[in-house]
N, C-alpha and C positions, 0 to 999 in steps of 0.2 A: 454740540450744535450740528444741525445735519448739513449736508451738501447742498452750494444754491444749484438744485439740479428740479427742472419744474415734477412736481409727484406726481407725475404720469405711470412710474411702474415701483413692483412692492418689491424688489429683489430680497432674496435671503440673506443671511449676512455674509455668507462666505465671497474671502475677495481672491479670485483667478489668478496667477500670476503667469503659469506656463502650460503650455502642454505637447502632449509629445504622445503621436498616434491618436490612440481612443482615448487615451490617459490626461485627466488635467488636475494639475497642483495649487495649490493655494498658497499665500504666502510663509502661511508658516510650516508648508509641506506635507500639508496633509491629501492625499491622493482620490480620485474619484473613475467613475468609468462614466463615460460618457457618453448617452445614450438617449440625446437629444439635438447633440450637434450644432448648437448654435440657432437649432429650428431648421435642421436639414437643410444648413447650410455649407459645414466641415464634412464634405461630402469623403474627401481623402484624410480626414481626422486631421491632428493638428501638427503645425511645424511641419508637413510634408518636406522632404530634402528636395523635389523637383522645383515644386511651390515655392520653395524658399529660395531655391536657386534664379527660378524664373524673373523673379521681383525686384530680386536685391542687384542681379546684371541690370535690367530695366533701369533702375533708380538710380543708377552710376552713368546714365548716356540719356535721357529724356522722359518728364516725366509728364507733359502738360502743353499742346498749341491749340486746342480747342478744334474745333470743326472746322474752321476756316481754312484748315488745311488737311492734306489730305494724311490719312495716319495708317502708316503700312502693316501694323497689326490688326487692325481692323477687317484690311481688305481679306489677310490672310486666315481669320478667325472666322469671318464670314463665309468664306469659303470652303473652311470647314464641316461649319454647317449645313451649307448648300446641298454638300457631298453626301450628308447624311442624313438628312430631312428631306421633307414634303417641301421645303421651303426653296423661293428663287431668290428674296430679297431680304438683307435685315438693316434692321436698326438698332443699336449699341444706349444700354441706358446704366442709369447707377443702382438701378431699386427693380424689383417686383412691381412695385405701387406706378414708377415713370413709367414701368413698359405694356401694364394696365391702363394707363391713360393712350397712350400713343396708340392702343389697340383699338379705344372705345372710338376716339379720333378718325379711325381707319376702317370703321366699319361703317360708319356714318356717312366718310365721303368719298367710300365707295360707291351707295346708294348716287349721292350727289352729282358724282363724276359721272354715273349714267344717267341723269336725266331723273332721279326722282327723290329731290332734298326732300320729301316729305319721310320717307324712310326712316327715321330716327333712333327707335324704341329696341333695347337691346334688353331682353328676356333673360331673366338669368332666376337661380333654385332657391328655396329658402335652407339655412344652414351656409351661405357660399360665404368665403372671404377671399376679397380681391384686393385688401391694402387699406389705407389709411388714408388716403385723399380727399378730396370733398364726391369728385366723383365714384374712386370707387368705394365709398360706404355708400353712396346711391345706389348703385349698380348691387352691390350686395345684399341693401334693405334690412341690414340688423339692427332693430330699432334701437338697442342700446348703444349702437357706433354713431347714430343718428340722432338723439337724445342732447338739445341744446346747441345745434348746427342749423338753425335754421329753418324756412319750407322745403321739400323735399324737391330734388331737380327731377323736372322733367323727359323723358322717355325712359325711364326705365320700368322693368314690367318684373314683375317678382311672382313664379308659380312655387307651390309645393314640391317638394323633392319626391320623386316617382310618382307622381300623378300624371300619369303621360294624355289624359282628357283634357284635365286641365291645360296642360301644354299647348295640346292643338289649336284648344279655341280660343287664346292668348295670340296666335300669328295673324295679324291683322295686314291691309295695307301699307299700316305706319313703321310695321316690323323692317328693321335691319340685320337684326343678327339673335342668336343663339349663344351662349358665353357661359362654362361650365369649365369645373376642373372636375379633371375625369375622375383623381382622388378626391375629396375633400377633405381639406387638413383640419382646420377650425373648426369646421361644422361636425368634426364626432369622425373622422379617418373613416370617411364610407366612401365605398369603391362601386365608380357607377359601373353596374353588369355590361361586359360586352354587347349583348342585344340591343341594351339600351342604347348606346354609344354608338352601334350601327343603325339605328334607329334616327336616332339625332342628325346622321351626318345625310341618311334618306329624305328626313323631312327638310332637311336645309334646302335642298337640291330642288325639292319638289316646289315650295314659294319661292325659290331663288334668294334666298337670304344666307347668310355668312354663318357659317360655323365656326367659332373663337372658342381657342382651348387655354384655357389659366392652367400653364404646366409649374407653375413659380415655386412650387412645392413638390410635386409629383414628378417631377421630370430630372435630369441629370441624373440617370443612371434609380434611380433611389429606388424602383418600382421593379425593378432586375430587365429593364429594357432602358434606353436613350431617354424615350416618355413614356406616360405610362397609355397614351393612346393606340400606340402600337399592337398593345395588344388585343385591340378589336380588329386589328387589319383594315383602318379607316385612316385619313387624313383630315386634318381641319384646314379651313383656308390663311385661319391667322391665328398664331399662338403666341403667348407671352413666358418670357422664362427667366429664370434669378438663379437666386438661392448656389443649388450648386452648380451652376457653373461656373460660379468665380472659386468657390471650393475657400470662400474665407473671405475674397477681396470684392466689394460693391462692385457686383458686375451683375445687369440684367439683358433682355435682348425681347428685339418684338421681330419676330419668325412671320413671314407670309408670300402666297403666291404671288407673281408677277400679276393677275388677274386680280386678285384682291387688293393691290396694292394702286389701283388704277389712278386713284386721286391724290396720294401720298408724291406730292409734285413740289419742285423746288420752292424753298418759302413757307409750307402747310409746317413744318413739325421740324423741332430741333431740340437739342441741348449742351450746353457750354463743357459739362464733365464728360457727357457717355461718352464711350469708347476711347476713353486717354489710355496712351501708350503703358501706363503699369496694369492696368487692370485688362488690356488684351496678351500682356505678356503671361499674366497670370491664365485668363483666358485658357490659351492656346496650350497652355502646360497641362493643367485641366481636362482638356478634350481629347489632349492624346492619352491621357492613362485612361478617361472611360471608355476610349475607343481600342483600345489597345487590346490583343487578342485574346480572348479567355480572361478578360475582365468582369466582364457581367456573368461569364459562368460563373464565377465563383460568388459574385453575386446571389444568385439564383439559390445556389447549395447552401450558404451561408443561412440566407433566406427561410429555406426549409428546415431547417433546425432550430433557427427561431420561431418559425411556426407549431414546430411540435412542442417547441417547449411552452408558448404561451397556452396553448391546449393542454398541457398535463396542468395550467396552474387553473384552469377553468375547472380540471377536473376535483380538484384538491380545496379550490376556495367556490364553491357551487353560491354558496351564502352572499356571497361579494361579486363571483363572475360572470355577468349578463352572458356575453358573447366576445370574439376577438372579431377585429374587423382590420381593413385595409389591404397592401399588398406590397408584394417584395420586403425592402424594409424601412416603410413606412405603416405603421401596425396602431392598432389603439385597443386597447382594453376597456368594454364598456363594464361599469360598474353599478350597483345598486343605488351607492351613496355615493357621494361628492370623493372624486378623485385627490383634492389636497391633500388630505391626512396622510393617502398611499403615497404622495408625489415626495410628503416631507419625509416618511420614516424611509423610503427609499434614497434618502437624499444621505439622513443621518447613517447610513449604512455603505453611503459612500458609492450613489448610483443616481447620475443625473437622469433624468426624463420630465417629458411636458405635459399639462392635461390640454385637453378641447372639450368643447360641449358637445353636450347630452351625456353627463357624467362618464368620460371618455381619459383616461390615463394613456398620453398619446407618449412611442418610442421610434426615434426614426435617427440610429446611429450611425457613424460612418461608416463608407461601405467599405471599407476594409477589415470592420471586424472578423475575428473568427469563432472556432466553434467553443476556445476557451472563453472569450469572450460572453459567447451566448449563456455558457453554464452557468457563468461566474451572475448575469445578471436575473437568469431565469431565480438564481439560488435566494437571491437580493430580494428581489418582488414578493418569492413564497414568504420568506419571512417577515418583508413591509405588511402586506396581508396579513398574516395571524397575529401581526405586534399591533394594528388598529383594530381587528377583530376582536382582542382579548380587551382593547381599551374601552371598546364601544360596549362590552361588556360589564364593565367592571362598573 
């Protein structure tokens, strides 16, 4: 008899028990390298000793007073931020998907705060994923997330990915905002070009409308910078972020200018979980290792070595290997054929990773791995590749 759990997802059979680093076990002890991360979310791999320390003090002294009060990890996480971002103001959520909505929220009645509710229409790429809500599968426009939800809401405007003509002549009146992840993780690990990305933040400027960046994937460290916007040497005015900053524990965040945040006035926007005192303890543990000195270098080099080795497998499997795409270490492997077959034999071989569309075998492990690491998985994949090669043969 199966689980009453609704069959929303296909998992494989293997059941997780622990893990420790990059390393995660199963119950009956069978070992795996892990190189998908919970979805680039064990950004410090598993069982971290800070992380575990951070939580488990937390959890012995307060774990829960809701917004009504004021919660001093908060202030201090925020703060953190401040220090190291574009950003002057945040908001604390439990999800990628909460701090997605609060953004869409905040683009909207920024327009409005100035005098032009008519502004609405927030432009976003085809390939994006913004979360699971009603709004952001609007905002995203994948007809398959859309498929049985109903008529489609209202202002959202959906261009092609790198058709920057099209873009233009999509910013209307009714435009609010611009909403892009500078990586795209779902949509196939493409990495929008710096030009581009200072391009976006020029035209923003230029109609006056808001530049919103979905870092909820691409950002904490993952890209071998804080975000991965950084590395156009641009700023957005409102960004959304998950994933790894909680580094394990449901912790999101909506990043934005005091200027952008015009309308975001007591009353407009709240929630009963964000920002509870365990998930800013966890937080704040989190931000000091990725801020911490000669973190992201090693980042960076780690990085590099897994780039070269996905390039020797391109060189090796020409038959199966489109191109590599993405950056730092969020990477995807686009492929000929349906990525499943490589995702399973690499699975059986004792090597987690996730695919995305457009036949995309996506890897985005924590970023602590090293360079034994990379050999051990670069070794994995060669041989997933020639064990479905030799099937699709046969």
């Amino acid at each position: 008899m199966s689980a009453p759990i609704m069959p929303v997802y296909s998992p494989p059979e293997q059941v997780f028990e622990r893990g420790q680093g990059v390393e995660i076990f199963t119950r009956e002890g069978a070992r795996y390298l892990d190189f998908i991360a919970g979805i680039a979310v064990n950004c410090l791999g598993h069982a971290h000793p800070k992380l575990v320390a951070a939580l488990t003090h937390q959890a012995g002294r307060l774990w829960h007073t809701s917004n009504m009060f004021r919660v001093e990890g908060q202030e201090r996480l925020a703060q953190m931020y401040v220090d190291t971002t574009f950003a002057d103001l945040v908001f604390f959520t439990n999800s990628g998907t909460e701090a997605i909505e609060g953004l869409l929220k905040l683009c909207r009645k920024y327009h409005s705060a100035g005098g032009s509710p008519e502004r609405i229409d927030i432009i976003t790429f085809t390939g994006a994923f913004h979360g699971r809500s009603y709004g952001a599968i609007n905002a995203a426009a994948n007809p398959s997330y859309l498929d049985g939800f109903g008529p489609r809401l209202p202002g959202f405007v959906s261009v092609p990915f790198g058709d920057h003509e099209a873009l233009k002549a999509a910013i209307g009146p009714t435009t609010a905002a611009i909403l892009v992840e500078p990586v795209q993780g779902e949509g196939g690990v493409r990495a929008i070009p710096t030009q581009c990305l200072q391009g976006l933040r020029a035209l923003c400027d230029e109609h006056g409308i808001l530049l919103a960046f979905d870092e909820v994937q691409s950002g904490a460290g993952r890209t071998g910078k804080l975000f991965a916007h950084e590395w156009a040497g641009i700023t957005p005015d409102v960004m959304a972020v998950a994933k790894g900053v909680g580094g394990g524990f449901p912790l999101g965040a909506l990043l934005a200018t005091r200027e952008a945040a015009r309308g975001m006035t007591r009353g407009v926007h709240g929630t009963t979980y964000g920002g509870n005192p365990l998930a800013m303890a966890v937080g704040i543990a989190v931000w000091e290792e990725l801020t911490a000195p000669g973190f992201l270098d090693r980042v960076n080099t780690v990085a590099g070595h897994l780039e070269q080795g996905l390039a020797s497998l391109k060189d090796r499997h020409a038959d199966l290997v489109v191109e590599m795409r993405g950056k730092g270490l969020l990477r995807g492997i686009k492929l000929t054929i349906d990525p499943k077959p490589v995702q399973a034999a690499a699975r059986d071989r004792g090597l987690l990773v996730g695919v995305a569309g457009d036949n995309v075998l996506r890897l985005a492990p924590p970023l602590v791995i090293d360079g034994g690491h990379v050999r051990e998985a670069i070794g994995i994949l060669d041989d997933a590749l020639g064990a479905v090669r030799a099937e699709r043969a046969a």
